[in-house]
C-alpha positions as CSV (number, residue, x, y, z in Angstrom):
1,X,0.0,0.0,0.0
2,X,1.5,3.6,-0.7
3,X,1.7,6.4,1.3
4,X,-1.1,8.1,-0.8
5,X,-3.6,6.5,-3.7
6,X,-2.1,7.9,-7.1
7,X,-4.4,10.4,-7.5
8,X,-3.1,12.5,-4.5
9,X,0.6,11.6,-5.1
10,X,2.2,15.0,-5.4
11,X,6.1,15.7,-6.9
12,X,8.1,14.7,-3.7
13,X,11.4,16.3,-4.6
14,X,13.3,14.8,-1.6
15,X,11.5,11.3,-3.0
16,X,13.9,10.9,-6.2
17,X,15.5,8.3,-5.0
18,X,12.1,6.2,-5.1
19,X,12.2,4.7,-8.7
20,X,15.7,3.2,-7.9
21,X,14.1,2.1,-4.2
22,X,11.3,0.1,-6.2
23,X,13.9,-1.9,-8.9
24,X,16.1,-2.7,-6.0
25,X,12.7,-4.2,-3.9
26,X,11.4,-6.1,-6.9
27,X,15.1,-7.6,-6.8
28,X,14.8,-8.7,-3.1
29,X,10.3,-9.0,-2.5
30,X,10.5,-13.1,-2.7
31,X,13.6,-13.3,-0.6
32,X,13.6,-13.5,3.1
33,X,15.1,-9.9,3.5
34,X,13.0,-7.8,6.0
35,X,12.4,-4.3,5.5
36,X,14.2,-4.0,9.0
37,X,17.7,-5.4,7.2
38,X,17.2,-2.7,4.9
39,X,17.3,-0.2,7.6
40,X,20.5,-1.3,8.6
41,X,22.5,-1.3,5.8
42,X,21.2,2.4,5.1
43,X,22.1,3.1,8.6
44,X,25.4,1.4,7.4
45,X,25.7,3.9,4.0
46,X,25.6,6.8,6.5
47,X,28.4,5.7,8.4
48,X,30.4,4.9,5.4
49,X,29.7,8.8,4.0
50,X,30.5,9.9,7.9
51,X,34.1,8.2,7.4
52,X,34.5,9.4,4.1
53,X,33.9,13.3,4.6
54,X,36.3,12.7,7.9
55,X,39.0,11.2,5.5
56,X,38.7,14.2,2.6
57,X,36.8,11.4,0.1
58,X,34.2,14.1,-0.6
59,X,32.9,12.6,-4.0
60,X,32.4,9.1,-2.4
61,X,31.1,10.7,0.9
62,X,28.1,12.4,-1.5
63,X,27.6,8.9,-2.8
64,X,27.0,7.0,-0.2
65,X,24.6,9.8,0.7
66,X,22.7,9.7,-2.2
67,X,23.0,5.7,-1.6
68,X,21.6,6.1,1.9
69,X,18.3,8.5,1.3
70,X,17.9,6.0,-1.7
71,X,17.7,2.8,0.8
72,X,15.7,5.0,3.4
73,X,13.1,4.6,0.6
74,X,13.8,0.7,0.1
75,X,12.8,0.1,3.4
76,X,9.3,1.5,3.7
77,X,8.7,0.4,0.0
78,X,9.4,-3.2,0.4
79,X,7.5,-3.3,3.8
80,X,4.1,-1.9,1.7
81,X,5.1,-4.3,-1.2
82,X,5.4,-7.4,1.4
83,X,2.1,-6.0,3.4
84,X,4.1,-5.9,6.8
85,X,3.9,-2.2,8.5
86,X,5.5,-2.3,11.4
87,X,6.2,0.3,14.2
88,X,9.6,-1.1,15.1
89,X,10.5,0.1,11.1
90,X,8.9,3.4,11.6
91,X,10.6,4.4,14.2
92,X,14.0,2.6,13.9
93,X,14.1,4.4,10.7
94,X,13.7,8.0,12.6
95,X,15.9,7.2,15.0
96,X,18.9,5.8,12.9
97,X,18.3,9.4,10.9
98,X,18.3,11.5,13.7
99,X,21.9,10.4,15.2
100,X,23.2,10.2,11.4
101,X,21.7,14.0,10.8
102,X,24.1,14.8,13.7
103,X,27.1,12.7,12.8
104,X,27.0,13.9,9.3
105,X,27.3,17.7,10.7
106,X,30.0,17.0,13.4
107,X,31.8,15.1,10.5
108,X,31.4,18.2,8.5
109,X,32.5,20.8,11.5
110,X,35.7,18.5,12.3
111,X,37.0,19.2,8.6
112,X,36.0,23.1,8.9
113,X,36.6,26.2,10.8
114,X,32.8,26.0,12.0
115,X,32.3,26.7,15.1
116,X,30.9,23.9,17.2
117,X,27.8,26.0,18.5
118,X,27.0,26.9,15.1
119,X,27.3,23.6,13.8
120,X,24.7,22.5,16.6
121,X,22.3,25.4,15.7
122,X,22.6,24.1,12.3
123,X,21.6,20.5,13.2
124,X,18.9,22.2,15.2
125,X,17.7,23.8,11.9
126,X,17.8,21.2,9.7
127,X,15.5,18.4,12.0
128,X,12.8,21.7,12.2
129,X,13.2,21.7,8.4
130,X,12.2,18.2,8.3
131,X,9.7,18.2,11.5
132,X,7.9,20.8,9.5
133,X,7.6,18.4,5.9
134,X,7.0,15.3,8.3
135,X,4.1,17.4,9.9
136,X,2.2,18.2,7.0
137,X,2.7,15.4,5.1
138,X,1.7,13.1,7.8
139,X,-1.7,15.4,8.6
140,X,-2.2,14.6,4.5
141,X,-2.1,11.3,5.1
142,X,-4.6,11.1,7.5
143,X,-7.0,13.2,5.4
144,X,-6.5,11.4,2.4
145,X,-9.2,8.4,2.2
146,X,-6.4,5.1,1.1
147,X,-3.7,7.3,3.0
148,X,-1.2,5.2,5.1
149,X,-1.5,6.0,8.8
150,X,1.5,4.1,10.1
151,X,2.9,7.7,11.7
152,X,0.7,10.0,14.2
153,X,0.5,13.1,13.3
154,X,1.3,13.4,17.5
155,X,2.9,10.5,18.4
156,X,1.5,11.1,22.5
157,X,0.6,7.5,22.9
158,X,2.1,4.1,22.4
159,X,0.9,1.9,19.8
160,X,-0.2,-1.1,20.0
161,X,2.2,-3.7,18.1
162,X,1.1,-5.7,15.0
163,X,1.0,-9.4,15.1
164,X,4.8,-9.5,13.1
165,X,6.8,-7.7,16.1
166,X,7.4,-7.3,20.0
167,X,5.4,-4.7,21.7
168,X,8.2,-4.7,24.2
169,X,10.5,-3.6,21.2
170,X,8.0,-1.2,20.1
171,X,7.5,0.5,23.7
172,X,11.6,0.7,24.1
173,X,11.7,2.0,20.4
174,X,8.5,4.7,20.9
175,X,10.3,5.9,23.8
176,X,13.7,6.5,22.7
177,X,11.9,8.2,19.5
178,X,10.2,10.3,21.9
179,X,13.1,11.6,23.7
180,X,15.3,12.3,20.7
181,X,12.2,13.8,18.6
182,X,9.5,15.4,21.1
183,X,11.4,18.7,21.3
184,X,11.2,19.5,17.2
185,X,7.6,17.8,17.1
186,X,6.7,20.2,19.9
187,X,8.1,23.5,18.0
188,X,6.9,22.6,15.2
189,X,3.5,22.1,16.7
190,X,3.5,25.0,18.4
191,X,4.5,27.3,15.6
192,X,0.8,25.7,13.2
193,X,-1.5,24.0,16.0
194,X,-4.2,24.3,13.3
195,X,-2.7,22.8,10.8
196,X,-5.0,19.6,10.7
197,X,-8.1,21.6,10.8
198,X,-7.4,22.9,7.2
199,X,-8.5,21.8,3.7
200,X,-6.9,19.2,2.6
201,X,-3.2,20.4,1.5
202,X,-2.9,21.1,-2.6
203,X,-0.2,19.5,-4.6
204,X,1.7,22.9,-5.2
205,X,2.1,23.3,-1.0
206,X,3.3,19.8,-0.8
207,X,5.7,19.7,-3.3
208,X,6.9,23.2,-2.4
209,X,7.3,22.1,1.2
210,X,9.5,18.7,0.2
211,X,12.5,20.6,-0.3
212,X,12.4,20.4,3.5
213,X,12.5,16.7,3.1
214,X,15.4,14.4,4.2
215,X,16.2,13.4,1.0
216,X,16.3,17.0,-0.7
217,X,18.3,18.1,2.4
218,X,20.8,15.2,1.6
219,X,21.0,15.9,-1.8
220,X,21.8,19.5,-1.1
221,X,24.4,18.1,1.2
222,X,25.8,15.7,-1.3
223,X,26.0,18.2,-3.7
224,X,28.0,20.7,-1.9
225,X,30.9,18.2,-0.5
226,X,31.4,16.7,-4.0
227,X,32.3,19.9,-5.2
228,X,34.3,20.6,-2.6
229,X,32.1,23.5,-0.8
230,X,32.1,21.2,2.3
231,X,32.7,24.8,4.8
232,X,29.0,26.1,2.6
233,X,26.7,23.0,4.2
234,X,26.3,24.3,7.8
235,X,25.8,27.9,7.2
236,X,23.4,26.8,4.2
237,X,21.2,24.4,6.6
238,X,20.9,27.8,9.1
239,X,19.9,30.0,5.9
240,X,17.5,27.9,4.6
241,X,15.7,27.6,7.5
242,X,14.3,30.8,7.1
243,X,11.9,29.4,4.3
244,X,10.0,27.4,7.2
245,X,8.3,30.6,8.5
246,X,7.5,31.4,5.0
247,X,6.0,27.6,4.5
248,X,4.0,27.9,8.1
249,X,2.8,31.7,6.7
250,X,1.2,30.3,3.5
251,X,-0.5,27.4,6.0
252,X,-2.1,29.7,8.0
253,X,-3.0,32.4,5.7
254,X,-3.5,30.8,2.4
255,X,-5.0,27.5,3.3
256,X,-7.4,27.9,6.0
């Protein structure tokens, strides 16, 4: 099952990486890899970029990048394709990109003059970027009749297991997504309360909005280390944060 019946898909610019997600599931759907094991090994792609931006191998650093946000999609897609949602995916996934997100900036500020505060503030910037995308998209999944409903649009409540996994696992997992993620999910929150009370979100805001999305922000990322502006990336993910306020504007005021 998608995340959204085709006629609501929108242009997901931080979703390129989808086409080459679905060719690599259709290689592995009738073998016993889970969609877990396919978490891993992007959580393993992120450590191999992390060691190659701290080694100067900026080219294969954006790579692996690229090769990472590309296997973040595998994951999801070959748990829809094999019908098995799970919770322990859902938030194993956020939690294996939230402590990447960080490791790819401190790689970034030990190979610059950044200051460490700044590079923090950046990090900071960059999970609201992608709190704000997660936010709305999620809230457009629960309007949408055939809309997958896997995430909460406020994750305030543990949920209950499905038959393929632990609900100890799940409790543990919930948790420790709680405690790295409750402080952007809360600012977030605060800053468009609303936000599900509105029409349904139009195609244009959506795909506006997934610049803010993990894999754009990656891409970006990729992009400037393999051209050897690795000292632009942390300024850039402070800059661009600016467009959030702009996004939550057009929300409020545009789509009541």
């Amino acid at each position: 099952m998608p995340k959204l019946p085709s006629e609501e898909k929108f242009i997901d610019v931080s979703d390129y990486g989808r086409p080459i997600a679905r060719a690599f599931v259709d290689q592995i759907k009738h073998t016993k890899i889970t969609p877990v094991q396919v978490t891993y090994l992007f959580g393993i792609s992120g450590i191999i970029a992390i060691y190659c931006i701290l080694n100067s191998h900026y080219f294969t650093a954006g790579v692996f990048l690229i090769v990472k946000s590309i296997l973040d999609a595998a994951d999801g897609e070959l748990a829809r394709t094999k019908n098995r949602p799970s919770y322990t995916g859902r938030y194993l996934d956020s939690i294996f990109d939230i402590f990447l997100n960080f490791f790819f900036l401190l790689a970034i500020w030990k190979v610059t003059d950044t200051h460490f505060l700044i590079m923090i503030l950046a990090f900071v910037c960059m999970q609201l970027q992608g709190t704000l995308y997660n936010y709305y998209y999620v809230i457009l999944r629960h309007k949408t009749e055939g809309g997958e409903r896997t995430s909460k649009i406020i994750e305030n409540e543990r949920p209950k297991a499905f038959y393929t996994e632990s609900q100890k696992t799940v409790d543990i997992l919930y948790d420790t997504y709680n405690l790295l993620y409750i402080i952007f999910d809360k600012a977030i929150y605060q800053l468009d309360k609303n936000a599900n009370e509105s029409i349904v979100f139009p195609k244009w805001f959506m795909s506006m909005i997934s610049i803010y999305g993990l894999g754009f922000q990656l891409l970006i990322i990729a992009t400037f280390i393999s051209i050897g502006f690795v000292s632009i990336v942390i300024p850039f993910l402070i800059y661009y944060t600016v467009l959030l306020f702009l996004f939550v504007y057009i929300r409020k005021n545009v789509l009541k």
